[in-house]
ZAMARBA-132018 format. One line per 8 residues: number of its first residue (from 1); their letters; for each residue x, y, z of N, C-alpha, C. Coordinates in Angstrom, 3 decimals. Layout:
residues N
NUM	a	X:Y:Z:X:Y:Z:X:Y:Z | ...;
END
This chain:
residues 217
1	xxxxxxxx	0.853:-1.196:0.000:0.000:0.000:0.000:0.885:1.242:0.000 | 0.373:2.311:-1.217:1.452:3.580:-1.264:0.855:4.162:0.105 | 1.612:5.438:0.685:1.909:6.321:1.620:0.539:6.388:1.827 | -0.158:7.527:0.621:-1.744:7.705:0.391:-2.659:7.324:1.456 | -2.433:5.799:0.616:-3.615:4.852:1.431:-3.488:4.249:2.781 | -2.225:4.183:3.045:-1.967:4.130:4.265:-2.665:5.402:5.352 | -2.268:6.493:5.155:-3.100:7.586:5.503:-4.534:7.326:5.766 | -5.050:7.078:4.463:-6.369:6.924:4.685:-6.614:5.758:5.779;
9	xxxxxxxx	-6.156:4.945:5.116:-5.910:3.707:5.852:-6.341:4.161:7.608 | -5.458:5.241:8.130:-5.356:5.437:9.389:-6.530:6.314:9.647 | -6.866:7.210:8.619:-7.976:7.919:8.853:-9.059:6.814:9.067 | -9.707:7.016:8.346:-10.624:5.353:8.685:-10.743:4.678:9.920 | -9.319:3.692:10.477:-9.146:3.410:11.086:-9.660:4.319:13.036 | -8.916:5.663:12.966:-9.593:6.733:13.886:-11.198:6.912:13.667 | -11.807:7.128:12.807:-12.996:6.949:12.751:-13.505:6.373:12.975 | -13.377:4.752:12.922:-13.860:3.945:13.852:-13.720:3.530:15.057;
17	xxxxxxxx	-12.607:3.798:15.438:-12.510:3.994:17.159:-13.201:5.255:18.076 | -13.028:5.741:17.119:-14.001:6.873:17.626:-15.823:6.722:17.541 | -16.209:5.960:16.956:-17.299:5.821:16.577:-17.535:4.377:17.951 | -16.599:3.759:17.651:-16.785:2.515:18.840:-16.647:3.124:20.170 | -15.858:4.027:20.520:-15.920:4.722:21.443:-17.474:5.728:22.180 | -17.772:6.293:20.790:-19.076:6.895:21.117:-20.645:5.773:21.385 | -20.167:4.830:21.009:-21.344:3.935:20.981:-21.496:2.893:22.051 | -20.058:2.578:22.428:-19.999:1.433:23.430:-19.500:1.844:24.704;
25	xxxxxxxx	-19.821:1.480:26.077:-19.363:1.585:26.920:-18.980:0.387:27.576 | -18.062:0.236:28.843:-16.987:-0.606:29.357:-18.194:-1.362:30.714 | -18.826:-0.527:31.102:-19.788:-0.788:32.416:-20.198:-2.556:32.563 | -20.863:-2.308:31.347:-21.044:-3.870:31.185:-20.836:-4.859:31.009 | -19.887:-4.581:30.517:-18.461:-5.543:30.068:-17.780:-5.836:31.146 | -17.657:-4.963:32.350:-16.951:-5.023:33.393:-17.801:-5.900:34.663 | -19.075:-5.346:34.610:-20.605:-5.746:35.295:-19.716:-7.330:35.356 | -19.684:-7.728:33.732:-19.926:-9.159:33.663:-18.732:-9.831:33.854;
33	xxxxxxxx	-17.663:-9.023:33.663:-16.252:-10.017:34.068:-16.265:-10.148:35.682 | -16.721:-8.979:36.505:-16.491:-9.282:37.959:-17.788:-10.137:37.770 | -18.602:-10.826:37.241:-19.593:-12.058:37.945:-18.945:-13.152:37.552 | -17.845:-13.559:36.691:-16.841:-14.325:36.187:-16.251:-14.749:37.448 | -16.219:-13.888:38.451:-15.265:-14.236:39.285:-14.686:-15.634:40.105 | -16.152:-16.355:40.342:-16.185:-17.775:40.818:-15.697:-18.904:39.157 | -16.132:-18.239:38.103:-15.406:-18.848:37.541:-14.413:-19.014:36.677 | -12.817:-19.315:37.147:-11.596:-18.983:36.637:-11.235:-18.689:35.352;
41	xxxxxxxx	-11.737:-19.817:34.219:-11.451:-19.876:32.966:-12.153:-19.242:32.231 | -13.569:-18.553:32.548:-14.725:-18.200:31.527:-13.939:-16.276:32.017 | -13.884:-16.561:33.486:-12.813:-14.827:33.355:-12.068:-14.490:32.437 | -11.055:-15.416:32.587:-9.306:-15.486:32.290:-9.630:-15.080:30.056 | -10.941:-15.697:29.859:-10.952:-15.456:28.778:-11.914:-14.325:28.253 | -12.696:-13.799:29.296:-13.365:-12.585:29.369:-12.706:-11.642:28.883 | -11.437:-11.690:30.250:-10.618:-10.814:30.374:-9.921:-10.073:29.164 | -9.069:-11.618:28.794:-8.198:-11.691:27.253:-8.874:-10.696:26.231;
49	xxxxxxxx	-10.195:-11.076:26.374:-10.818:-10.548:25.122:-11.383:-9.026:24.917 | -11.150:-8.583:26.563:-11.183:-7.117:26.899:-10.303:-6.551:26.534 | -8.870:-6.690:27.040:-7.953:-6.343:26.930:-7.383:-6.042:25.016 | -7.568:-7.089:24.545:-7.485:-7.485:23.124:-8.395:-5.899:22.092 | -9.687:-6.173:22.473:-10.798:-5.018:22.002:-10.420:-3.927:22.591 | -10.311:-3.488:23.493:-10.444:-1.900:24.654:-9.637:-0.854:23.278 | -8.428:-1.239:22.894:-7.938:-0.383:22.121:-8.552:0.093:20.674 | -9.719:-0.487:20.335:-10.585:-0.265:19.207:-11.864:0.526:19.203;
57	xxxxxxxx	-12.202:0.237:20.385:-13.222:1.362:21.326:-12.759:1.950:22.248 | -11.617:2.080:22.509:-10.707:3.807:23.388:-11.484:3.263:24.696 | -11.890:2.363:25.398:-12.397:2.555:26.859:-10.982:2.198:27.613 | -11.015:3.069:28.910:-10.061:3.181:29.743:-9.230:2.309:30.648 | -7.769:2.017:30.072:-7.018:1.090:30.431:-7.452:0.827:32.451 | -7.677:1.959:32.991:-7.858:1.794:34.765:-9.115:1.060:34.900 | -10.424:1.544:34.164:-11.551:1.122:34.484:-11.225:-0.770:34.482 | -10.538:-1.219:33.299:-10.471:-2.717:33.443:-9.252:-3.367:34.751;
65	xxxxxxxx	-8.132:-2.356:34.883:-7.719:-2.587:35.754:-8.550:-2.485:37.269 | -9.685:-2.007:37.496:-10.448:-1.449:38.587:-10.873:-2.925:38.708 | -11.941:-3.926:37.362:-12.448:-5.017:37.701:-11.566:-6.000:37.836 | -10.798:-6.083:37.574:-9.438:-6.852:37.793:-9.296:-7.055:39.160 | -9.001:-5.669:39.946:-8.896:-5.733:41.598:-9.951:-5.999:42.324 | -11.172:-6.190:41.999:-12.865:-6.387:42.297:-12.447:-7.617:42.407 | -12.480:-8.635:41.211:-11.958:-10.340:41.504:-10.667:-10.726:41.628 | -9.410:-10.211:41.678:-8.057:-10.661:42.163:-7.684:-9.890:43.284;
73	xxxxxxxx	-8.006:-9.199:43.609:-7.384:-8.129:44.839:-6.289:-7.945:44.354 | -5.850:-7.128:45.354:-3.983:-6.169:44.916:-3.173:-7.281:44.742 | -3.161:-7.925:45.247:-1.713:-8.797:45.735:-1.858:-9.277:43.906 | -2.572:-9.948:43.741:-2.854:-10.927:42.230:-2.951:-10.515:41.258 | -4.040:-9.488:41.696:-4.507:-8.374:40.429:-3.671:-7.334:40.090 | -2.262:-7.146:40.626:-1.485:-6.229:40.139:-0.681:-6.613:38.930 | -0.069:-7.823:39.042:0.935:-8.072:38.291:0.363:-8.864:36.977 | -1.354:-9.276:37.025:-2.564:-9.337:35.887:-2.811:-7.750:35.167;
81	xxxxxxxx	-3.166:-6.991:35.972:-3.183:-6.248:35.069:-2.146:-5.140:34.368 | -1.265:-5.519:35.181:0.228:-4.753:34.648:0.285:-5.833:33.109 | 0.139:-7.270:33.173:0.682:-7.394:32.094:-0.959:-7.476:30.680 | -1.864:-7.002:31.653:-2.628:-6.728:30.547:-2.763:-5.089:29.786 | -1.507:-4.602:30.739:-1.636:-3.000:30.478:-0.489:-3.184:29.018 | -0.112:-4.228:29.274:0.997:-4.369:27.596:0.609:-4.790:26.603 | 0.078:-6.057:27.124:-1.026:-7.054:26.054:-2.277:-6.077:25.299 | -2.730:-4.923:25.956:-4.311:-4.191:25.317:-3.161:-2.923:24.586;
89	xxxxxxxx	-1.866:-2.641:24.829:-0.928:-1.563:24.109:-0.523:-2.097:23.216 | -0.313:-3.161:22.662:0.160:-3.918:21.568:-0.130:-3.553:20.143 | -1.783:-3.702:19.992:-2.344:-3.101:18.900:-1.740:-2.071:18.395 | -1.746:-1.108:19.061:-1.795:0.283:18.940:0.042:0.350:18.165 | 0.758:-0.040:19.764:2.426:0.009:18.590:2.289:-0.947:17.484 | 1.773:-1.970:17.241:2.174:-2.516:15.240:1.418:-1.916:14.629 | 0.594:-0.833:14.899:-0.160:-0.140:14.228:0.758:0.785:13.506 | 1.275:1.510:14.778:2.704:2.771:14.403:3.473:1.773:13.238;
97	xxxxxxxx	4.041:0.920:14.173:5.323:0.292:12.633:4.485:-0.183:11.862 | 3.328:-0.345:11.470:2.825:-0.352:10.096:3.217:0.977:9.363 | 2.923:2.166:10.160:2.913:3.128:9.487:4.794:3.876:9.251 | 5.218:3.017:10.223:6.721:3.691:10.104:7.612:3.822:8.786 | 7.490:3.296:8.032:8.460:3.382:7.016:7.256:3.996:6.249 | 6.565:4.995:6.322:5.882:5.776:5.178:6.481:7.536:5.541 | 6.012:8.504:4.297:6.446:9.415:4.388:5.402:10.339:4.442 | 5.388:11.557:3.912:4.253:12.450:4.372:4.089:12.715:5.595;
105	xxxxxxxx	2.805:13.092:6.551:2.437:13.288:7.731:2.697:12.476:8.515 | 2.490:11.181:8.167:2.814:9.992:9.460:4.777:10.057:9.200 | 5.538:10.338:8.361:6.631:10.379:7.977:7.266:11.350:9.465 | 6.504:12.323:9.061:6.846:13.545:9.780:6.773:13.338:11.185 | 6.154:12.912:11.604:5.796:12.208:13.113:6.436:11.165:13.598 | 6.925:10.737:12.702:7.818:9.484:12.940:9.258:10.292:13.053 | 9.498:10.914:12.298:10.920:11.860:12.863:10.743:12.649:13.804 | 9.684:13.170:14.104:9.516:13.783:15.668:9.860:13.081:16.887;
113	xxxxxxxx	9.743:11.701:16.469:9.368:10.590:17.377:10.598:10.235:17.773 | 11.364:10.094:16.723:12.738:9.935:16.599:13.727:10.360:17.495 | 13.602:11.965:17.060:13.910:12.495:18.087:14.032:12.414:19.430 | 12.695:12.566:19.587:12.514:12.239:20.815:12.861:11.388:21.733 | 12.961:10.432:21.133:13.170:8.932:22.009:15.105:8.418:21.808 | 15.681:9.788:20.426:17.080:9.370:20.747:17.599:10.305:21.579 | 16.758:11.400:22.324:17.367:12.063:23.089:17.465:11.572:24.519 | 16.047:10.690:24.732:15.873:10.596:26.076:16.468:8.784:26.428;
121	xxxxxxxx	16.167:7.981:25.210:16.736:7.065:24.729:15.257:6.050:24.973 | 15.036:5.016:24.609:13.362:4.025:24.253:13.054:4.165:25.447 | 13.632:2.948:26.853:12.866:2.849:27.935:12.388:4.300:28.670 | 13.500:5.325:28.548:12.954:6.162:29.660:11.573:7.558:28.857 | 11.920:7.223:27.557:10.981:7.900:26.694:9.707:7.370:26.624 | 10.118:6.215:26.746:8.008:4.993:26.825:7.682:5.707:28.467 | 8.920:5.442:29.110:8.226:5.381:30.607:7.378:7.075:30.371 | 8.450:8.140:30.729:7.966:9.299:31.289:6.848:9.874:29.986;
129	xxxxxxxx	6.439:9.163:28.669:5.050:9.470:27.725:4.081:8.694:28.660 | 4.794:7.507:29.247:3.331:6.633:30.171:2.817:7.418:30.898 | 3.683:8.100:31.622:3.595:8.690:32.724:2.392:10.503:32.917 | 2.765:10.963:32.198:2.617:12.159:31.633:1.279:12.284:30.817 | 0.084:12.827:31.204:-1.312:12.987:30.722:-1.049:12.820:29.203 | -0.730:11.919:28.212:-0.992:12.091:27.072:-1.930:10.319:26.967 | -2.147:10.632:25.921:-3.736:9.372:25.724:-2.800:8.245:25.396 | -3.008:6.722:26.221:-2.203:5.924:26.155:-1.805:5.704:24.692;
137	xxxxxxxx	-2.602:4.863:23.927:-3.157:4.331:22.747:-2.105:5.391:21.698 | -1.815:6.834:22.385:-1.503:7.765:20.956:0.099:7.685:21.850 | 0.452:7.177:22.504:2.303:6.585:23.178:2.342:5.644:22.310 | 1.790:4.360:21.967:2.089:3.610:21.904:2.220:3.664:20.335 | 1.204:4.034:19.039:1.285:4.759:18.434:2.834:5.520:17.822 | 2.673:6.217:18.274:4.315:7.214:18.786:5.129:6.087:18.968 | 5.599:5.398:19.738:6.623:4.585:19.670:6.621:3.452:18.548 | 5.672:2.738:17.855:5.722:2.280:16.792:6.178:2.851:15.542;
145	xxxxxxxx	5.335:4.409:15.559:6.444:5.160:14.566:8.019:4.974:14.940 | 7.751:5.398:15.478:9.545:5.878:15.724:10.311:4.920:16.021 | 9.980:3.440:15.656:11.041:2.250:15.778:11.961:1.587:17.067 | 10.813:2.026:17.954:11.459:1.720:19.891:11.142:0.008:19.228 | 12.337:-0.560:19.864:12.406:-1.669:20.223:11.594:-2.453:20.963 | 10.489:-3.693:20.734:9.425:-4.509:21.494:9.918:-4.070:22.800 | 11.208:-4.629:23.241:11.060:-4.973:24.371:11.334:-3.777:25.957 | 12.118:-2.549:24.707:12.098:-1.255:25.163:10.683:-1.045:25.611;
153	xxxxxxxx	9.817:-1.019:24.513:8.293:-0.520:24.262:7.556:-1.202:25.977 | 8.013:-2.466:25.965:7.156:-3.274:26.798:7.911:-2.688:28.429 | 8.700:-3.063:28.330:9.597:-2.243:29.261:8.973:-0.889:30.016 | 9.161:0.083:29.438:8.338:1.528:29.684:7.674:1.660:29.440 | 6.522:0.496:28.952:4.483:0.446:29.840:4.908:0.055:30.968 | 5.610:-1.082:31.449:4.962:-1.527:32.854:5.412:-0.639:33.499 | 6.624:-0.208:33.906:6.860:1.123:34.771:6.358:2.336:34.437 | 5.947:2.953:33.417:5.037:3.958:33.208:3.407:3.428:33.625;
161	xxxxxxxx	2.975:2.364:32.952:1.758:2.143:33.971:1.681:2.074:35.312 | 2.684:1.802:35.759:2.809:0.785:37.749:1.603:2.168:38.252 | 2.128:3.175:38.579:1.299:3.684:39.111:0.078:4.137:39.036 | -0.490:3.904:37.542:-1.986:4.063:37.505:-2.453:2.187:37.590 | -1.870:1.907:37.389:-2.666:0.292:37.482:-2.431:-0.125:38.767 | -1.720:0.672:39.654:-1.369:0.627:41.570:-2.889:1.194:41.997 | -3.105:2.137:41.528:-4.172:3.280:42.244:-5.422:2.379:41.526 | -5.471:2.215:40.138:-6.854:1.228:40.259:-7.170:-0.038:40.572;
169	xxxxxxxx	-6.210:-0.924:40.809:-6.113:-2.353:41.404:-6.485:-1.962:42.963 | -6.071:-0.964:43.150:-6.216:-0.610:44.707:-7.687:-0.617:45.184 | -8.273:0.545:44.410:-9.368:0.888:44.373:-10.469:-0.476:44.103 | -10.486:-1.236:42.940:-11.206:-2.396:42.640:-11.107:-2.968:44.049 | -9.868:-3.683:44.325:-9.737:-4.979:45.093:-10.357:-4.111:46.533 | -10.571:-2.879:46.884:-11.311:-2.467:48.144:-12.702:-1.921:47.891 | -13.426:-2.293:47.037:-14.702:-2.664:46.099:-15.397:-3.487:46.200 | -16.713:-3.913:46.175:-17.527:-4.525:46.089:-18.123:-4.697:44.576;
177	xxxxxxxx	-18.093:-3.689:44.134:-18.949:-3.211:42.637:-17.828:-2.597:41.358 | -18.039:-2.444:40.250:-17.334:-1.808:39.801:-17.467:0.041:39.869 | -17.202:0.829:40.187:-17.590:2.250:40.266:-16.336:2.841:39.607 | -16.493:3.658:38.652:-16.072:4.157:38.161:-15.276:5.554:38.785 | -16.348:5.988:39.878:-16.652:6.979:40.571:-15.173:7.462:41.584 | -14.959:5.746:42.009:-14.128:5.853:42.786:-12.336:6.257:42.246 | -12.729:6.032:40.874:-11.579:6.049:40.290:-11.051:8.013:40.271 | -12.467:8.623:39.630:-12.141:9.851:39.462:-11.523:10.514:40.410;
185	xxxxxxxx	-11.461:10.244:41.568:-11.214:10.620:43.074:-9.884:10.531:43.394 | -9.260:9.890:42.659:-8.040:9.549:42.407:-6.989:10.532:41.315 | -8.014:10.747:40.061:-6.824:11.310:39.054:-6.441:12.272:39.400 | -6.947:13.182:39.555:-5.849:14.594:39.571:-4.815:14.674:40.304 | -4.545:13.596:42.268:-3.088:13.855:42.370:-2.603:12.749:42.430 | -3.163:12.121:41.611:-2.133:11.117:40.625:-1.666:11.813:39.427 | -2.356:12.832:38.858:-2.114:13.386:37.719:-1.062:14.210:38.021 | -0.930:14.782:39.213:0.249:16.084:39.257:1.728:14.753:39.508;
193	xxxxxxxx	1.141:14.218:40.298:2.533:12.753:40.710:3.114:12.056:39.726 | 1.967:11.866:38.581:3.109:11.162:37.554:4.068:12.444:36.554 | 3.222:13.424:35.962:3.578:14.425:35.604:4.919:15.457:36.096 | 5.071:15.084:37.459:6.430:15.406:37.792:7.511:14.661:37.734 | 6.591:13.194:38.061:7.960:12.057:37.700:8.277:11.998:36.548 | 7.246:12.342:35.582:8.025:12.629:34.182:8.422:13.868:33.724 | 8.423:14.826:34.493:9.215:15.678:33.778:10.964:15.592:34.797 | 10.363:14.972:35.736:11.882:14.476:36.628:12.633:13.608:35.374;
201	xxxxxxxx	12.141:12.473:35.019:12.517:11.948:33.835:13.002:12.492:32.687 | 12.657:13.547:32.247:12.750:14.235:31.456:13.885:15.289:31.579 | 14.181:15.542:32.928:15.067:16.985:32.969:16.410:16.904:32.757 | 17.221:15.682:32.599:18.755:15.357:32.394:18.340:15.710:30.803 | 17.928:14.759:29.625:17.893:14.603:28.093:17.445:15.765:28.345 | 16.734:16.476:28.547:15.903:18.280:27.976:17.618:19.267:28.546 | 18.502:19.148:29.309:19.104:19.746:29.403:20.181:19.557:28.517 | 20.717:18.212:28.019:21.632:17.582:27.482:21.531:18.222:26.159;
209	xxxxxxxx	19.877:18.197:25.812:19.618:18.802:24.167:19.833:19.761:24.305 | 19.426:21.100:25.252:19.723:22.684:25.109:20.935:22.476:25.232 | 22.038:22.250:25.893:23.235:22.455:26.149:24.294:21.795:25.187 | 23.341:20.643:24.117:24.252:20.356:22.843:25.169:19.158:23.242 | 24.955:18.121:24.172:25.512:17.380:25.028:25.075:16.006:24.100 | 26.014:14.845:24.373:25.732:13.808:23.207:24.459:13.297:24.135 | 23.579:12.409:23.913:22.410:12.044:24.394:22.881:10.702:25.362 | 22.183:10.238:26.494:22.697:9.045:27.037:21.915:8.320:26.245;
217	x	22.583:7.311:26.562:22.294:5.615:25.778:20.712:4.722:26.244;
END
């Protein structure tokens, strides 16, 4: 497929996530994985299949981590949904390296990307984008352009997620129900907490570039 259609390709593609987004919600989906709970295997594949979809209808990586902690509690449900916070990001980066070797607009973004990630170098560039209010799905995205390495990529989700999939595993597993409610109560100083850890992350490479300094490794 030329550049073009690839484009379109992606246009399209946003349009329907956006459209799945406006039409579907997570509530019920979630309703029904925490009644899964007594039973292991009809979850375990609930789950899979949440995780798998969520990135096609944009519903929110915490909300599934929330039902997660509803039927595993913290102790179990952390290190489940940490690795479903990689497994539902997946899509999204072979999406980017589909688009990486094209030119034009996605071209252009992909050398932004570039940048970016040879200044700060893959892991700590996945981590502090995890970290930092930008929309998961459009990190992961971003790092597919720009040719981060799988295991870089996978790398800086789980430590860029830890702390939002900490605060909603938390929240679920001290739950009865799924509430969404309880989650909101949470973002904003989680929002200022990760946002400093990433610009903490950020402040060696942002100085290294003004000051013309070779980039660390």
């Amino acid at each position: 497929m030329d550049v073009r259609g690839r484009e379109v390709a992606g246009l399209a593609l946003l349009a329907a996530v956006a459209v799945g987004a406006a039409l579907t919600s997570p509530d019920r989906v979630l309703v029904a994985l925490v009644g899964l709970g007594d039973r292991p295997v009809a979850f375990a594949g609930l789950l899979l299949a949440v995780y798998v979809v969520r990135p096609f209808v944009a519903w929110p990586t915490m909300a599934v981590s929330a039902g997660v902690g509803v039927v595993l509690g913290p102790v179990v449900g952390l290190p489940v949904a940490l690795a479903g916070a990689v497994v539902t990001s997946l899509p999204a980066f072979y999406l980017g390296e589909w688009f990486g070797g094209t030119e034009g607009a996605t071209g252009r973004l992909a050398a932004g990307g570039r940048t970016y990630f040879g200044a700060t170098g893959a892991v700590r560039g996945v981590t502090a984008a995890r970290l930092a209010p930008i929309p998961a799905d459009a990190v992961s995205v971003a790092a597919g352009l720009s040719g981060v390495p799988l295991w870089a990529y996978a790398a800086g989700t789980l430590v860029g997620e830890l702390p939002w999939t900490v605060a909603a595993v938390v929240v679920g597993g001290s739950a009865r129900t799924v509430a969404t409610a309880g989650l909101s109560g949470l973002t904003a100083p989680l929002l200022v907490a990760t946002t400093l850890a990433a610009l903490v992350l950020l402040a060696g490479p942002l100085y290294r570039a003004l000051d013309g300094s070779p980039a660390a490794g």
